[in-house]
BANU-218122 format. One record per residue (C-alpha): residue number from 1; z, y, x. Coordinates in nm, 3 decimals, always signed. Layout:
  pos       c3       c2       c1
  NUM        Z        Y        X
...
END
This chain:
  pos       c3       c2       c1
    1  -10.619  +10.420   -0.337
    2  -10.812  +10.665   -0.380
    3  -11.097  +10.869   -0.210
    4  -11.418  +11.038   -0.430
    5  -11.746  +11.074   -0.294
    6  -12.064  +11.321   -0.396
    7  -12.305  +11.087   -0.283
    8  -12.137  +10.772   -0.233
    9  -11.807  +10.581   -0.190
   10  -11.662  +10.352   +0.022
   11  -11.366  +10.192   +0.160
   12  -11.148  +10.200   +0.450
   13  -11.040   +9.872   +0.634
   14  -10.840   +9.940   +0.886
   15  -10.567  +10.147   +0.839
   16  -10.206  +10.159   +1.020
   17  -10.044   +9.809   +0.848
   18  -10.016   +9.612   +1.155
   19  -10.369   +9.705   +1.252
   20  -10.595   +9.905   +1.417
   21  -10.853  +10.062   +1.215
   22  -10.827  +10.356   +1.028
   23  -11.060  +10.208   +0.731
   24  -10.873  +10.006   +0.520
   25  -10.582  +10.133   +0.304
   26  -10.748  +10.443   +0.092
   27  -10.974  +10.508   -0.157
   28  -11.279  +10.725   -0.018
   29  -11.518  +10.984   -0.127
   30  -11.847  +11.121   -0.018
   31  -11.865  +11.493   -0.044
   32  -12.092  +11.771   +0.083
   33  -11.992  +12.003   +0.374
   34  -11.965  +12.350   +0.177
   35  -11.924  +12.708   +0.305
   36  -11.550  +12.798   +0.463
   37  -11.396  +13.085   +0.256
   38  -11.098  +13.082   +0.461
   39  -11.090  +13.324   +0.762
   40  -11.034  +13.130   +1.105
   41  -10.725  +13.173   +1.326
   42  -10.861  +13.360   +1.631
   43  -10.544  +13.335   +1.818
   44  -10.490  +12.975   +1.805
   45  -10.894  +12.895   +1.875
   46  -10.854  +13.101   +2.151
   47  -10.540  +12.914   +2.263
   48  -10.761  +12.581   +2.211
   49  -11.052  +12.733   +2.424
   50  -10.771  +12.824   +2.730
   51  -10.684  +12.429   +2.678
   52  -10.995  +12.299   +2.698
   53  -11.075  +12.488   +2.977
   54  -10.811  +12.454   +3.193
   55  -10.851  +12.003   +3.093
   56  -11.197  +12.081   +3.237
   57  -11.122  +12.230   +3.546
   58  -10.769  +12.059   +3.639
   59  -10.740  +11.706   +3.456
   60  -10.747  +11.428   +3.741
   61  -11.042  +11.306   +3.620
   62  -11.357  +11.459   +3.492
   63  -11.418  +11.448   +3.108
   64  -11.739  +11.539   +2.909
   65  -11.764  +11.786   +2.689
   66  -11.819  +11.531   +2.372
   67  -11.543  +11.267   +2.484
   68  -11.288  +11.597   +2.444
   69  -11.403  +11.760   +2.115
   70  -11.437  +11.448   +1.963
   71  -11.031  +11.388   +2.088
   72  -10.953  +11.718   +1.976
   73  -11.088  +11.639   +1.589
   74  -10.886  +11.301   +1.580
   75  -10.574  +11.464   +1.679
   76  -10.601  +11.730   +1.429
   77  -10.701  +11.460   +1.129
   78  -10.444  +11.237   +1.251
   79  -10.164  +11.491   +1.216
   80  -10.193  +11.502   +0.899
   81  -10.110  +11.168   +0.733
   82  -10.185  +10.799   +0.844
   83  -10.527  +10.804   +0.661
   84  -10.696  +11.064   +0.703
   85  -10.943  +11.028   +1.010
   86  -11.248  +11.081   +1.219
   87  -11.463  +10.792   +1.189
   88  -11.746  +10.733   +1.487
   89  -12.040  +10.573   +1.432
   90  -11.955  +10.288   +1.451
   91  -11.636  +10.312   +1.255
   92  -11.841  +10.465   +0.995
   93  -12.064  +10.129   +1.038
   94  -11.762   +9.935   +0.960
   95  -11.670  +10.126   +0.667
   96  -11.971  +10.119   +0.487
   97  -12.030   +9.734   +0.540
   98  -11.672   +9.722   +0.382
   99  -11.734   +9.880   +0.092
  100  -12.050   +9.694   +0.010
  101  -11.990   +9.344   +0.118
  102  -12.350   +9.393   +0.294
  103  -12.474   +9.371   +0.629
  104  -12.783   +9.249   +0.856
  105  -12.637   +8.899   +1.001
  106  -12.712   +8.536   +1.023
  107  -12.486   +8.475   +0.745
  108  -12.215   +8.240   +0.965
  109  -11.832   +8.182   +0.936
  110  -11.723   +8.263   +1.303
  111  -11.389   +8.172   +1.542
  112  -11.314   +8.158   +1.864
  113  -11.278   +7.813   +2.094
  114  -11.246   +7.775   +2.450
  115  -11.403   +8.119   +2.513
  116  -11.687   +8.051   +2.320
  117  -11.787   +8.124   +1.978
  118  -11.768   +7.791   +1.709
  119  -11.964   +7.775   +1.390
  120  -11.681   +7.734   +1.104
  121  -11.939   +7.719   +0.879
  122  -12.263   +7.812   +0.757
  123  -12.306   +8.052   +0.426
  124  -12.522   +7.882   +0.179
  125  -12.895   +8.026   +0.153
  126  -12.868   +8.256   +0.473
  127  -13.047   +8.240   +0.785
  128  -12.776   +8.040   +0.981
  129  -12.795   +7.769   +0.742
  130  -13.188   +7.787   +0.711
  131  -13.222   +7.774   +1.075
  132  -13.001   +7.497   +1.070
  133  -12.688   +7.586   +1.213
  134  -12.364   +7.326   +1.121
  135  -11.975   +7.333   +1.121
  136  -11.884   +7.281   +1.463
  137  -12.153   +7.422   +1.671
  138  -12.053   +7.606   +1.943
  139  -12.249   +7.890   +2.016
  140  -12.223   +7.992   +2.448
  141  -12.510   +8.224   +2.457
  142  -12.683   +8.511   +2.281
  143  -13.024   +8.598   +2.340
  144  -12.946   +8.624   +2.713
  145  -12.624   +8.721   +2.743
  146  -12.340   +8.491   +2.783
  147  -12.039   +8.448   +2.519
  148  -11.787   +8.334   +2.829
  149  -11.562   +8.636   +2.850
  150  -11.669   +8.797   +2.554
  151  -11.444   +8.929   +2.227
  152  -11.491   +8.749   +1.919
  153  -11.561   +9.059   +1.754
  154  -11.841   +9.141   +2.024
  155  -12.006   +8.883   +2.004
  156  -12.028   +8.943   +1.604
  157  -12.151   +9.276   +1.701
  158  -12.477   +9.153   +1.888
  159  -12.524   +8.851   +1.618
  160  -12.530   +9.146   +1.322
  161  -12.832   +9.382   +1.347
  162  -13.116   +9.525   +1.215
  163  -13.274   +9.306   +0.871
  164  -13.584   +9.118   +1.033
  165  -13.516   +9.116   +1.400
  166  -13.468   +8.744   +1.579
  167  -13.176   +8.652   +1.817
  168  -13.179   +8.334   +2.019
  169  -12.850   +8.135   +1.996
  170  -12.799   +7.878   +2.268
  171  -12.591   +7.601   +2.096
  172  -12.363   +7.317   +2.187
  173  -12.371   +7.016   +1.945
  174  -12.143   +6.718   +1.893
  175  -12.372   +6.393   +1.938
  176  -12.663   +6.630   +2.179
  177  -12.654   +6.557   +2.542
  178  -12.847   +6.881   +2.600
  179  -12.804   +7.285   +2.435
  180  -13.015   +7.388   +2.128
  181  -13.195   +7.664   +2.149
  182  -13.193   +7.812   +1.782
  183  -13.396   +8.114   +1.647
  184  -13.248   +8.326   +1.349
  185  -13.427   +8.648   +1.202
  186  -13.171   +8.859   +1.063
  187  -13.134   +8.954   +0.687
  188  -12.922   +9.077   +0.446
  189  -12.542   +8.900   +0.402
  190  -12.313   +8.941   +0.106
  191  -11.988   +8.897   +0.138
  192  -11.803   +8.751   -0.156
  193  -11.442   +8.911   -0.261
  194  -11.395   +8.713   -0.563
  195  -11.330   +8.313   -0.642
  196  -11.169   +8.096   -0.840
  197  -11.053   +7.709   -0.917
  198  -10.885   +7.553   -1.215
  199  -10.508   +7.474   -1.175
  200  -10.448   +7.264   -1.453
  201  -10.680   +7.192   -1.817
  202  -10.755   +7.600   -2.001
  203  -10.534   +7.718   -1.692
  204  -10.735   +7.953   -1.424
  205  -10.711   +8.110   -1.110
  206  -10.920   +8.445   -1.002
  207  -10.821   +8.544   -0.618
  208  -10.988   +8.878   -0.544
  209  -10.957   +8.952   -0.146
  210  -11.088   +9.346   -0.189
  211  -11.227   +9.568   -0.389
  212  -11.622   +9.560   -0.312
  213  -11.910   +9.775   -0.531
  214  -11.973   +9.423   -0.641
  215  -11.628   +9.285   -0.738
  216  -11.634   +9.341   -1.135
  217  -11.922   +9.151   -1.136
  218  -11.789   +8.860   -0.925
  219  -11.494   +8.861   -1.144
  220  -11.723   +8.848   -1.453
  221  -11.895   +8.533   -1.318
  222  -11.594   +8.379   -1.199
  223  -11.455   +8.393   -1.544
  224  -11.720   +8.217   -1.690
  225  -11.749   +7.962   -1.441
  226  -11.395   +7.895   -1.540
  227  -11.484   +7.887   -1.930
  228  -11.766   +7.601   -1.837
  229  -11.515   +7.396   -1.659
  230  -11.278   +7.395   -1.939
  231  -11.526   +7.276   -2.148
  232  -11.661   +7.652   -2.318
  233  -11.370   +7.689   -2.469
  234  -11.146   +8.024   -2.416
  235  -10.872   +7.998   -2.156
  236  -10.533   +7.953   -2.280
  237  -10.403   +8.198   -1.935
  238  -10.532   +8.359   -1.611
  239  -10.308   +8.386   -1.256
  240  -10.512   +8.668   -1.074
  241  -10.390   +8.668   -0.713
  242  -10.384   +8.994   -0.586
  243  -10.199   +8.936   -0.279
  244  -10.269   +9.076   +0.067
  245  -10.575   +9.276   -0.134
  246  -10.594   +9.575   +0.070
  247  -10.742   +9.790   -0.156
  248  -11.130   +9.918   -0.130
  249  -11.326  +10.072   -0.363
  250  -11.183  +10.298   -0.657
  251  -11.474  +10.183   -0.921
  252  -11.413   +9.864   -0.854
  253  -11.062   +9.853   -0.948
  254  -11.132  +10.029   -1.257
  255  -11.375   +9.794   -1.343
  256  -11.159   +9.481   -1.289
  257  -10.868   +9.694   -1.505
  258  -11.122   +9.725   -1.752
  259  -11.235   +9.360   -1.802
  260  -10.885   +9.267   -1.950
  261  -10.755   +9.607   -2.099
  262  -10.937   +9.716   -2.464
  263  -10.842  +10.064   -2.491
  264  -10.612  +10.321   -2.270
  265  -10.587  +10.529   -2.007
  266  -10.662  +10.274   -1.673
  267  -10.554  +10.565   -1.394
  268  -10.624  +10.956   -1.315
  269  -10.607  +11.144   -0.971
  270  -10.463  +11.487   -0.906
  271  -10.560  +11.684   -0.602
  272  -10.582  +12.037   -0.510
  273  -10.914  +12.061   -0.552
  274  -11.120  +12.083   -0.933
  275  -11.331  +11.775   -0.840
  276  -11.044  +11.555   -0.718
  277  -10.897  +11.548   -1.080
  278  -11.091  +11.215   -1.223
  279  -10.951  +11.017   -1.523
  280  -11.089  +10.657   -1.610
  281  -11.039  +10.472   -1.991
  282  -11.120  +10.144   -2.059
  283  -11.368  +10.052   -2.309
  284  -11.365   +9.777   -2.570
  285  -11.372   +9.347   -2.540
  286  -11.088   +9.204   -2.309
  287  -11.281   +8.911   -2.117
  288  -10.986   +8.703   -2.167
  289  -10.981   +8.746   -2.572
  290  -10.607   +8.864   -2.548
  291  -10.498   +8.550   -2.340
  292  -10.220   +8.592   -2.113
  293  -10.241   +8.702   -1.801
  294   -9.988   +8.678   -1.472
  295  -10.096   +8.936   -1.187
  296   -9.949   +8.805   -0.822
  297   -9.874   +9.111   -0.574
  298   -9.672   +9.104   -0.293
  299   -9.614   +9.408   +0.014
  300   -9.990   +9.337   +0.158
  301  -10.117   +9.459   -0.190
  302  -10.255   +9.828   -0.168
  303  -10.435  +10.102   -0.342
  304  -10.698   +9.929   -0.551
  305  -10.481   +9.667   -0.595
  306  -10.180   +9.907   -0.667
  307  -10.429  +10.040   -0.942
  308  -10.531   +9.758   -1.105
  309  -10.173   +9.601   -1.118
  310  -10.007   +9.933   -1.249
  311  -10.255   +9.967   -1.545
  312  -10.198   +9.581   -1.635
  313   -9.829   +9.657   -1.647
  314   -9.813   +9.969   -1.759
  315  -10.071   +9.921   -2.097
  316   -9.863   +9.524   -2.120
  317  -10.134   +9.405   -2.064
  318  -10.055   +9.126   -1.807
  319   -9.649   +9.066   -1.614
  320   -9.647   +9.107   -1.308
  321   -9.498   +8.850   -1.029
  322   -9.441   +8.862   -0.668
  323   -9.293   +9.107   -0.457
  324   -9.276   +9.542   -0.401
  325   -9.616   +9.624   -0.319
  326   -9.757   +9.824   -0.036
  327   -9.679  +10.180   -0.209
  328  -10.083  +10.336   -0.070
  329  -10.101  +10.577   -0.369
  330  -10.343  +10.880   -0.234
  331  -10.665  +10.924   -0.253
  332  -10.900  +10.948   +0.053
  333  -11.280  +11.163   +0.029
  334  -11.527  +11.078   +0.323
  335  -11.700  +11.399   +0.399
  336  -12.027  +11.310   +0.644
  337  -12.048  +11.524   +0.907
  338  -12.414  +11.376   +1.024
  339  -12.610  +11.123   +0.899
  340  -12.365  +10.879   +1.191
  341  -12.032  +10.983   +1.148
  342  -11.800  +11.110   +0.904
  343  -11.446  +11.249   +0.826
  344  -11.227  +11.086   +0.619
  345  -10.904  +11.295   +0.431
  346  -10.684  +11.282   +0.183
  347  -10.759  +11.474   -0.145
  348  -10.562  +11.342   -0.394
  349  -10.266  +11.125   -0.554
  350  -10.359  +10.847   -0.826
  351  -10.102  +10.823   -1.107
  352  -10.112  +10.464   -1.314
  353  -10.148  +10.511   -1.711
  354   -9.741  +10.595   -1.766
  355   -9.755  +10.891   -1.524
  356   -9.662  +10.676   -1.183
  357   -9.737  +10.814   -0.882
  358   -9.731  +10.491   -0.659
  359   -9.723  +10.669   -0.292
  360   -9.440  +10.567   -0.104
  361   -9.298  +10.373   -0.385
  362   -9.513  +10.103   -0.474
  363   -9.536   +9.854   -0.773
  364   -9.245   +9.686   -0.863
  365   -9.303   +9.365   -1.052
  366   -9.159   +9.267   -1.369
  367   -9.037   +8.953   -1.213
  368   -8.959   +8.946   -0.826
  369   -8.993   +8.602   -0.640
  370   -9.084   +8.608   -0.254
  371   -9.260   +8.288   -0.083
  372   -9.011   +7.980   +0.014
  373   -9.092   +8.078   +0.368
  374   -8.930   +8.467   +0.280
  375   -8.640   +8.325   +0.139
  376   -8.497   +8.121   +0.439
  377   -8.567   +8.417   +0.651
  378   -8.301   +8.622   +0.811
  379   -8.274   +8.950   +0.586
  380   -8.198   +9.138   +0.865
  381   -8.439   +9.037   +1.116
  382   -8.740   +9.106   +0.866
  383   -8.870   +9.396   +0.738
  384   -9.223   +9.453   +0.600
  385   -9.384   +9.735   +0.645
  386   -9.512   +9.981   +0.362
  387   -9.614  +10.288   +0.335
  388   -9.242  +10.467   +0.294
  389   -9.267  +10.325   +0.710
  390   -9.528  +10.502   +0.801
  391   -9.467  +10.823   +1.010
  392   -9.644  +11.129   +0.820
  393   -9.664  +10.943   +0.474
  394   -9.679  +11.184   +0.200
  395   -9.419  +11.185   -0.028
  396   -9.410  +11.099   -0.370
  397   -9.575  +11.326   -0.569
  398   -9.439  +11.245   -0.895
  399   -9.667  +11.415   -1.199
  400   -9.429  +11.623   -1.383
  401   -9.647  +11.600   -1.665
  402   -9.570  +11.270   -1.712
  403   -9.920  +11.127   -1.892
  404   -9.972  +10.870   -2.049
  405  -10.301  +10.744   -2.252
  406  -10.161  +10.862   -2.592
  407  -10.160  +11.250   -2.517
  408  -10.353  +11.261   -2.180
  409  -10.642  +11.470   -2.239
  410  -10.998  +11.320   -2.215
  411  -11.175  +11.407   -1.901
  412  -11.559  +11.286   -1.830
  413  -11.556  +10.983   -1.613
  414  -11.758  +10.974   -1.274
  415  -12.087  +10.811   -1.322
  416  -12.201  +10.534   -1.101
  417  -12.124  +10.370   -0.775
  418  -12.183  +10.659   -0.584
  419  -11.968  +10.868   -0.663
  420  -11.669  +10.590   -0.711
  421  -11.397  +10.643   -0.484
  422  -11.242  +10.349   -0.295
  423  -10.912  +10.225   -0.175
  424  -10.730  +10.067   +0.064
  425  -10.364   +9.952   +0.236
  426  -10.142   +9.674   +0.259
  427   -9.938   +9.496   +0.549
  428  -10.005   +9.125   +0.674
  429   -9.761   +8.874   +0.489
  430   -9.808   +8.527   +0.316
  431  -10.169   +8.518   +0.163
  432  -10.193   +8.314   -0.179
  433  -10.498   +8.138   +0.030
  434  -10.566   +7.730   -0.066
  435  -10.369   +7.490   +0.126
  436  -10.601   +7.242   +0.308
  437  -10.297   +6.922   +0.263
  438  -10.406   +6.767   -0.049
  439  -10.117   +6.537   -0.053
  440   -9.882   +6.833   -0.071
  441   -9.791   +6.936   -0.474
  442   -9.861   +7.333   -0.603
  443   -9.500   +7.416   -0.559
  444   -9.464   +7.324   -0.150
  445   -9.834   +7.481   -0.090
  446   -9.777   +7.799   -0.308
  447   -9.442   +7.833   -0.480
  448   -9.518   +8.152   -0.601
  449   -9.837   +8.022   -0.750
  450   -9.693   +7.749   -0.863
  451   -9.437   +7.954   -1.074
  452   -9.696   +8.184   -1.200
  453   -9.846   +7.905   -1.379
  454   -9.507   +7.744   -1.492
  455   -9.464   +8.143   -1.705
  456   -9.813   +8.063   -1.826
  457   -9.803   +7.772   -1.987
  458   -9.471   +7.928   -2.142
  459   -9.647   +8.212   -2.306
  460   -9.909   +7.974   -2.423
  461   -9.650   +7.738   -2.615
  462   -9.485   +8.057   -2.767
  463   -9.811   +8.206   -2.845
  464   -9.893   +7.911   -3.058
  465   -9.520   +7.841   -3.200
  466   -9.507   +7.997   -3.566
  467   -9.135   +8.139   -3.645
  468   -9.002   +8.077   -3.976
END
């Protein structure tokens, strides 16, 4: 999980689990560029300099000067572990939108049909849906250009843009014998990691997707939108789905930890460095007055996720259900190198309440149950991928020291979303998302969901059985 930042912190998306980008499975940092104390290698720079030269003058094909360097600085980050990395601009783009859950767009769910780009739906009180844009359009051309041929992911590049400026979309519509022509200014779009639904009367479900700047606060209205539908009254038990969460930003999993844990250590970081040793308590008032509380993981669950679910278990807080986690347990800094891109490495190791260092390990729930789906699969023809799997994973990193939040000492807490680290990780698997077949029961759409409320509404009976 973890990366800290001077100025501000954000979250990687990407990452190595079955993907592409490097932004998604650490926590990150934003740090100033300082003086270099060390003395450089002339012998090996001048090694690099015979390289480059001789790629210059011999290579089949000519290469500029930029394209190389810029090669030369991934390969070096690279080498290192599988998240530390040179982010472009616009992978630095991506990272920041990630973190915040904010971006100029129209505001408009997006897939791909037939080469062309169909409305899945609009996003209440955004330009898409003032501008009136439906389920179902398809969109075939923006501004001028046409979306035959294009990726789905550039045509969402042209769509976002700069707050205030207009783009044209030429739409196809059910019922319309002609194209639309449809004109939507740009503005800001947040992103939502946090919902919820009732399962059953003073049961609830919270499903957080990533860790945001903004997630503690979703989670805080979620929780109360639960209360009102069970009629004000407290909840008698909360499933939070954690599930193919792959991680994001390191504040925000503290804050989540916090809003159920009253006192206690919540998670610390040890690095090399003075400023990569952070330490985070909880404060007072659980959200949930002391009700219980089931926490759903499974191997797509990473860093901030890793966080928040080792603090639950290890302060017994909340059991845990589901499957090994990911095992992302360092801690990633962005360092800008311009005001357009950026370097991301890893600083640091995060260690859960009980001393845990997570990396390469991973949570292991207090009661293991994989998916229906898992179960009739061959054992030996699937094998998820974590973070043990990756080649150039640190290792372990255990703390010797063995903490925990009766004799760790008290360190000052980093102030403020900019300087919160954030997280990421986790591999693709089943994802805890709401089954559209209405006639299907809780058990055949989610069994593991299903048997996460089954333990609740045990702990509620023996909660409110008196012993003689």
């Amino acid at each position: 999980m973890g990366i800290q930042l001077r100025h501000f912190t954000l979250i990687a998306i990407g990452f190595t689990v079955g993907l592409g980008l490097s932004i998604g499975h650490s926590v990150l940092a934003d740090k100033e560029s300082s003086v270099n104390p060390h003395p450089l290698p002339l012998e090996e720079l001048r090694a690099f300099s015979e390289i480059f030269d001789k790629i210059k003058k011999d290579y089949v094909e000519e290469v500029d000067d930029r394209t190389m360097l810029e090669n030369a600085i991934r390969g070096m980050l690279t080498g290192l572990d599988p998240h530390s990395a040179y982010l472009n601009v616009d992978e630095f783009k991506d990272l920041k939108v990630g973190t915040t859950g904010e971006f100029g767009g129209l505001g408009i769910e997006v897939t791909m049909e037939d080469g062309f780009v169909k409305v899945v739906s609009p996003i209440d009180d955004t330009p898409a849906q003032r501008a009136g844009l439906i389920a179902g359009d398809l969109i075939i051309r923006l501004d001028d250009t046409p979306v035959k041929g294009m990726t789905l992911n550039a045509a969402v590049k042209i769509m976002r843009g700069k707050v205030g400026t207009p783009i044209l979309l030429t739409v196809v519509r059910k019922g319309k014998s002609a194209p639309l022509t449809v004109k939507v200014v740009r503005d800001i779009i947040k992103t939502k990691s946090v919902r919820s639904k009732t399962l059953e009367k003073g049961f609830g479900y919270l499903r957080i997707t990533n860790f945001q700047t903004r997630t503690k606060e979703q989670v805080y209205t979620e929780i109360d939108k639960l209360k009102k539908e069970n009629e004000g009254k407290a909840l008698k038990g909360l499933v939070l789905d954690l599930r193919n969460n792959p991680g994001g930003v390191l504040g925000a999993a503290v804050g989540v930890s916090d809003a159920f844990i009253n006192k206690g250590l919540i998670v610390y970081t040890k690095g090399r460095a003075e400023d990569s040793e952070l330490k985070f308590n909880a404060k007072p008032d659980d959200i949930l007055d002391g009700s219980p509380l089931v926490v759903l993981i499974n191997g797509g669950s990473a860093s901030a996720s890793e966080i928040v679910a080792g603090a639950l278990q290890d302060q017994k807080r909340a059991l845990i259900m589901g499957s090994k986690s990911f095992g992302k347990g360092s801690v990633q800094t962005i360092f800008p190198m311009n005001s357009e891109t950026a370097v991301k490495i890893t600083t640091a190791r995060y260690y859960t309440p009980s001393g845990r260092s997570i990396q390469a390990e991973g949570i292991v729930p207090d009661i293991e149950l994989e998916p229906l789906q898992l179960q009739q699969r061959e054992k030996s023809s699937f094998r998820r991928l974590t973070e043990a799997s990756l080649t150039g994973h640190l290792e372990n990193g255990s703390d010797p020291e063995e903490e925990s939040s009766e004799d760790e000492p008290q360190k000052e807490e980093s102030k403020g979303d900019d300087e919160s680290p954030t997280i990421d990780g986790g591999d693709e698997g089943e994802n805890g998302d709401d089954a559209t077949e209405k006639e299907q029961t809780l058990a055949e759409k989610d069994y593991v969901l299903n048997e996460a409320l089954t333990l609740l509404k045990g702990l509620d009976i023996l909660s409110n059985r008196q012993i003689y």
